[in-house]
N, C-alpha and C positions, 0 to 999 in steps of 0.2 A: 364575584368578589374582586376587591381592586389587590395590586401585588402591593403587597408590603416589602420595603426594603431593608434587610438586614435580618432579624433578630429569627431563630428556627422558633416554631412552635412542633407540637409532640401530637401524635395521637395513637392509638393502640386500636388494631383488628387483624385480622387474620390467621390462619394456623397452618400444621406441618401435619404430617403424623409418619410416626417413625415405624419398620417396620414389625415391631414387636406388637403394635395393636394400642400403642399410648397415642393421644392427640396432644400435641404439642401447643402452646400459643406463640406467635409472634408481636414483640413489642416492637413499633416500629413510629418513627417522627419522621419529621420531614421541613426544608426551611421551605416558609413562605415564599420567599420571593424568587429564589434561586432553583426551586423543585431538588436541594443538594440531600439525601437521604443521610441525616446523622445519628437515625436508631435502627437496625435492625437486628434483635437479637431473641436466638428462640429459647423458650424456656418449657419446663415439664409443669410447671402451676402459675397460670397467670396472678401472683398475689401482689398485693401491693407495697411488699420489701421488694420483689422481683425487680419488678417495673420501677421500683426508685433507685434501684442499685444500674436497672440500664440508661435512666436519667443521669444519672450522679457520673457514667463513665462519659454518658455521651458531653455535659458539662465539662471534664476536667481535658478532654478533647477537643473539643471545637471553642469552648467560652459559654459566658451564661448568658442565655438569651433575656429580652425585655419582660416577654409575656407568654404564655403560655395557652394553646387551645385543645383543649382536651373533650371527649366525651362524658357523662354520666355517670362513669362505674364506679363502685365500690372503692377501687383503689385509686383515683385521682378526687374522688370528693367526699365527706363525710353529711353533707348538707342534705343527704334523704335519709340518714342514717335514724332508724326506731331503738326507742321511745323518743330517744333526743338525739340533734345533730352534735360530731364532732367532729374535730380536726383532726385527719390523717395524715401521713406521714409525707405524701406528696404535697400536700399544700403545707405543712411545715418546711420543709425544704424549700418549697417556693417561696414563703412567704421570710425565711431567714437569708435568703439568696438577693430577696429585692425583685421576685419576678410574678408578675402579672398574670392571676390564673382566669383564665373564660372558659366556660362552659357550652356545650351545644344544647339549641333547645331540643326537650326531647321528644321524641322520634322525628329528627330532622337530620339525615343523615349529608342533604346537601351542603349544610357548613362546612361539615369537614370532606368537601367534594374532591380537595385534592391528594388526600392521602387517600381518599375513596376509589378512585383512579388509579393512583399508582400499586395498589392494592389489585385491580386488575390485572395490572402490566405484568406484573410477579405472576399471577397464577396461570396467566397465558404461555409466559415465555418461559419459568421455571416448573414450580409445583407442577401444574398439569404435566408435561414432560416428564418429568424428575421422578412419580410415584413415590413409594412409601421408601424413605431412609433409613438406612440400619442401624441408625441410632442418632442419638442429639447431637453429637460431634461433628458428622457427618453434614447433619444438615445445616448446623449451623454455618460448616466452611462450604457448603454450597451456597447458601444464600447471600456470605461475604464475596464470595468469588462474581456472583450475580452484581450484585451491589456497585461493586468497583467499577466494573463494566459499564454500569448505568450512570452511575457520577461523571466518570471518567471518560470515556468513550459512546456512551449511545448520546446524540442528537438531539434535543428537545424540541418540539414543536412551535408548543407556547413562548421557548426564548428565541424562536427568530433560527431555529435548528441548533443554537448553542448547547453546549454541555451544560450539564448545572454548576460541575468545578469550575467554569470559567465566569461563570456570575457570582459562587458563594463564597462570601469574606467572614473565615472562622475570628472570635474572638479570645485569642489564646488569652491565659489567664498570667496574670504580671505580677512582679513583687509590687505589697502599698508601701508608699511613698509617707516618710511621720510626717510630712507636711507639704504643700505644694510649695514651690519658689518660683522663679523667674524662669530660671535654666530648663525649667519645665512646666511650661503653661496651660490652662488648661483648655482643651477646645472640645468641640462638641462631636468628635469622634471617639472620644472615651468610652470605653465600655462596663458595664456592671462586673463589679469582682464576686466571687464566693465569698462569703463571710462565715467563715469559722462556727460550728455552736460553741457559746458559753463554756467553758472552763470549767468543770466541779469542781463545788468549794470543798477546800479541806478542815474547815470546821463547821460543816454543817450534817454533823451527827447526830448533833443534838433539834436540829430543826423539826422534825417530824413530831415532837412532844407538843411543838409549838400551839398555841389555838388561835384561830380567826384574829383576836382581839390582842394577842401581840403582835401581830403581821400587819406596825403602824405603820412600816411605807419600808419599799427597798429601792435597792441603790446598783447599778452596774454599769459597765464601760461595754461601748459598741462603734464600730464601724460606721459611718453612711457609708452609702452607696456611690459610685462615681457619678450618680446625675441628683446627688447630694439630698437624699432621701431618707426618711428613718420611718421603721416600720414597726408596729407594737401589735401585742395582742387587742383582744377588745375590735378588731376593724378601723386600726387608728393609724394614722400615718401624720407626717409632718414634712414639709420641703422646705428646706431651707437654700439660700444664694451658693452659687456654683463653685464659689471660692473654698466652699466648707466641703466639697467630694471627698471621701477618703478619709477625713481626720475622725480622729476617736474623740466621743465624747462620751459626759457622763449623763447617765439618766436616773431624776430622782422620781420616783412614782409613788403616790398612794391612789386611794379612791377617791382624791378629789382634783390634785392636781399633777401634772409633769411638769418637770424642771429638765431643763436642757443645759446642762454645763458644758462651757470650753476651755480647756486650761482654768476651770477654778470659777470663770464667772458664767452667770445663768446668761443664756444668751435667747432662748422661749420657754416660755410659761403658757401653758393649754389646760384647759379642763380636764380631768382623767377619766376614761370609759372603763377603768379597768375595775372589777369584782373583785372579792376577795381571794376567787379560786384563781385569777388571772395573779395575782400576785404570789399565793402558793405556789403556784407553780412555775413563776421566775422564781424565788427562791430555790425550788428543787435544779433547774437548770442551770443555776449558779449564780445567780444577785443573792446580795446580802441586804441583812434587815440595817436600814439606811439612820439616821441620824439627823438631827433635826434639820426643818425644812430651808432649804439655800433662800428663798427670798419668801415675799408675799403669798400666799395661795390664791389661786384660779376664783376660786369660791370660796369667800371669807363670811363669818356668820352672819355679818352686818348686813351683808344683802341679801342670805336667807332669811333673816330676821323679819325686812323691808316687803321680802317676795310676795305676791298674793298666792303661789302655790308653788311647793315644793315638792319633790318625789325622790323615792330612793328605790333602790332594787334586789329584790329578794328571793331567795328560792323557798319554796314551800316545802316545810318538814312531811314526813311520812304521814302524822298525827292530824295535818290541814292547816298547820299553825305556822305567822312568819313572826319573827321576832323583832321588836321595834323598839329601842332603849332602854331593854328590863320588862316588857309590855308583850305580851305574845297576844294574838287576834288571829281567831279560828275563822279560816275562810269553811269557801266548798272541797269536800273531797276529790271534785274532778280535775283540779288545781296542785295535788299530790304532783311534787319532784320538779314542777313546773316554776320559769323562772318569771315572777309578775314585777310591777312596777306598781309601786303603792305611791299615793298621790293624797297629798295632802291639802285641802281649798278650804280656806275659812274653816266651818265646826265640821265638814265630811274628809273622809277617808273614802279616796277611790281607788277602785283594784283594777291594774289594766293588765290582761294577755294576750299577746298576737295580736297586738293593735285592736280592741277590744274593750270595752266598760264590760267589766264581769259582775262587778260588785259594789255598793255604797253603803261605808258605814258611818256613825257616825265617828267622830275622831279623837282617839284617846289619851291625843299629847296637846299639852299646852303647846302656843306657837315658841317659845324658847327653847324648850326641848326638841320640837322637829328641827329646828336648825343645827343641835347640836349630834343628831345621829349620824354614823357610818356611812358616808356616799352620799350624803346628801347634799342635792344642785335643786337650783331653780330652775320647773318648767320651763321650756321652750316652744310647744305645742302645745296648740288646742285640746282640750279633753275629748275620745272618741266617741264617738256612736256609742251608746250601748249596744250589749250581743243580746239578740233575739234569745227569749227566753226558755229553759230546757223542757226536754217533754221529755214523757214516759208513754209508754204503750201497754195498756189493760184491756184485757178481755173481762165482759161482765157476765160476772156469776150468775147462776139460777135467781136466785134471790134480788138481782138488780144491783149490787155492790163491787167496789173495786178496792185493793188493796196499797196503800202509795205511802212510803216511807213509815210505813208503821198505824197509820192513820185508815181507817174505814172508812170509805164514803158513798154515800148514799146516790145512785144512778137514777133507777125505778127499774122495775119488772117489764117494763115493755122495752130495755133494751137490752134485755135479756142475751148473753151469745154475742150478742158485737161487739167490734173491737173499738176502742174510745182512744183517744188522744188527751193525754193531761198536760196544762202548760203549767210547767213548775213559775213561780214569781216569788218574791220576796215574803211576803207576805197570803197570799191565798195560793188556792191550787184552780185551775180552771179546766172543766172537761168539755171536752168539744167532742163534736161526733160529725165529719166531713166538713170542719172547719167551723161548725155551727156549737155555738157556746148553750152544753146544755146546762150547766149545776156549775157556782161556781161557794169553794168552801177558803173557811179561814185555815191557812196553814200552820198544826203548830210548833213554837220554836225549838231549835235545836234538832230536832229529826232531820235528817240525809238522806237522800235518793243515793242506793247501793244501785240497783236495777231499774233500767230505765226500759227496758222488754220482757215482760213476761208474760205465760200466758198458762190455762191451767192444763196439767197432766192430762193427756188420752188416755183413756182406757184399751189396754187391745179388746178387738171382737171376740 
């Protein structure tokens, strides 16, 4: 990997164990470019408050790095998290900080080949030595004592035998400035500040009574960043000219557009990615419910009106149903909690998951009304592939039959005992037996595939 210059990135492995018989974990980072060690710190639960509270010290110490490289776990990602991904409290802090999170692929421990290293060095010249500590105190001021030694005094190879303190330039954290002037210019040695979280409002008591449908757009003041960056939920970001580093603006948001205030006037206007839960929940963090919109919106009806397809985005109730201007339309149940993207073309209604055509209905809003729903933007992409169509697995009865969604169907007796393949479709059922189409039946409506594997009871001997 080539040395990156400046910014630490983090990553987490290692352990202690003390001598009571606890195993201890070590969080520990490390800067790119300078090998300067700015996490090591051991803890009794690697959880992922831990590890943000040993970020959060190592931050308010050194400065806030650019980007961050992390591994897989639990506590720096939320993106393998079942049923559904969320965002954890590390990449909230990253992403309210301004800092850049990358992940390793996984099981590839060679990315992070230099904390992987130095993670040797430790258990050759310490831990091995060192045995079981008498407790976490203990070993934590061993591993400091270690540390310093390493920074400070041992040699590095890779720098040419230099120390890593004589390559690492921390970036202490500075008062912001209400505005740049002359007297202080800005250059491209600036470094990313911490940004504060949002303020709790103090009249948002009554917020929580709220519904979806009053939550018509909200409004807060934020920070950029010194390399004049604004970051939002939804995976959204904005740059704006260098001159703007540092200044507070406002931001006006619904589900269709942002509005970027400076001192009063809009100064960008973008499409909104954000959901209605992405807005609850700046509300709950402390935006207030905003006030009519500062200029033009992103997406005005007139060009939904014009659009040949529009689409909005919906979570699917418990029940299979998404709701669409007063209109509710029952998908499939395997779509339960899941977040689709309904599509609207001419007289069809398409349902997209995971980059996916799940489904074609026909469409139950005149074209005036789909312009006028909740988040509604014009296509930008091609419609996807359909998704290859679901199957069930039956075993056929003595009698030659199998049982699917409530429906009988007829196999015959000489496939008696085998097991079949049903390809569910919109409309028919098709049984295939090693890919071979033997029977195929008309599906009827409204029945639902609960089980998609069953097979019948054994008797014991």
């Amino acid at each position: 990997r080539r040395s990156d210059d400046g910014p630490p990135r983090t990553y987490t492995d290692g352990m202690t164990r003390p001598a009571d018989g606890r195993e201890c974990k070590l969080v520990t980072g490390i800067d790119d470019h300078s090998r300067f060690v700015v996490i090591a710190t051991v803890v009794t639960e690697p959880s992922g408050r831990a590890v943000c509270e040993a970020f959060s010290t190592a931050m308010a110490r050194y400065g806030v790095p650019s980007e961050v490289l992390t591994d897989n776990g639990k506590q720096f990602t939320g993106r393998f998290t079942k049923p559904y991904p969320a965002e954890v409290l590390f990449e909230r802090i990253c992403r309210e900080n301004g800092i850049t999170t990358r992940l390793t692929k996984p099981r590839s421990p060679t990315t992070t080949g230099k904390i992987e290293r130095w993670h040797k060095t430790l258990r050759r010249e310490l831990l091995d030595a060192a045995g079981p500590f008498p407790d976490v105190e203990t070993a934590q001021a061993s591993v400091d004592a270690w540390v310093q030694g390493y920074n400070h005094a041992r040699p590095h190879q890779s720098l040419a035998m230099a120390t890593p303190a004589a390559l690492f330039r921390p970036a202490p954290i500075e008062p912001i400035a209400a505005a740049p002037t002359a007297a202080h210019p800005l250059t491209s040695s600036v470094t990313d500040v911490v940004i504060p979280p949002l303020p709790v409002p103090v009249l948002a008591v009554h917020s929580e009574s709220l519904t979806n449908n009053d939550i018509h757009a909200v409004e807060w003041e934020t920070d950029l960043t010194s390399r004049a960056r604004l970051l939002l939920p939804g995976n959204q970001q904005m740059k704006f000219t260098a001159a703007l580093a540092r200044r507070t603006v406002t931001i006006w948001a619904n589900d269709r557009s942002i509005h970027v205030l400076l001192d009063g006037t809009v100064i960008r206007t973008r499409p909104s990615r954000l959901s209605e839960h992405d807005l609850r929940e700046l509300l709950r963090r402390g935006a207030r419910i905003a006030g009519a919109e500062p200029a033009r919106s992103a997406v005005t009806v007139g060009m939904l009106t014009t659009s040949t397809a529009i689409e909005v985005h919906r979570t699917v109730d418990r029940d299979g149903y998404v709701g669409l201007g007063g209109t509710k339309v029952l998908l499939d149940p395997p779509l339960v909690g899941q977040r689709v993207t309904v599509r609207f073309e001419g007289a069809l209604l398409h349902v997209l998951s995971a980059g996916r055509l799940v489904k074609t209905l026909p469409a139950p809003l005149e074209p005036l009304k789909r312009a006028a729903l909740r988040g509604a933007r014009p296509a930008t992409e091609p419609l996807p592939p359909p998704a290859p169509p679901q199957r069930a697995v039956r075993r056929v009865n003595q009698n030659g039959r199998i049982m699917v969604a409530g429906q009988s169907l007829r196999v015959g007796r000489t496939y008696a005992g085998q097991t079949v393949v049903i390809a569910i479709e919109d409309t028919v059922l098709r049984v295939l037996l090693n890919d071979v189409e033997l029977t195929t039946h008309a599906r009827t409506p409204g029945l639902q595939i609960n089980v998609l594997k069953a097979y019948p009871r054994r008797q014991d001997a």
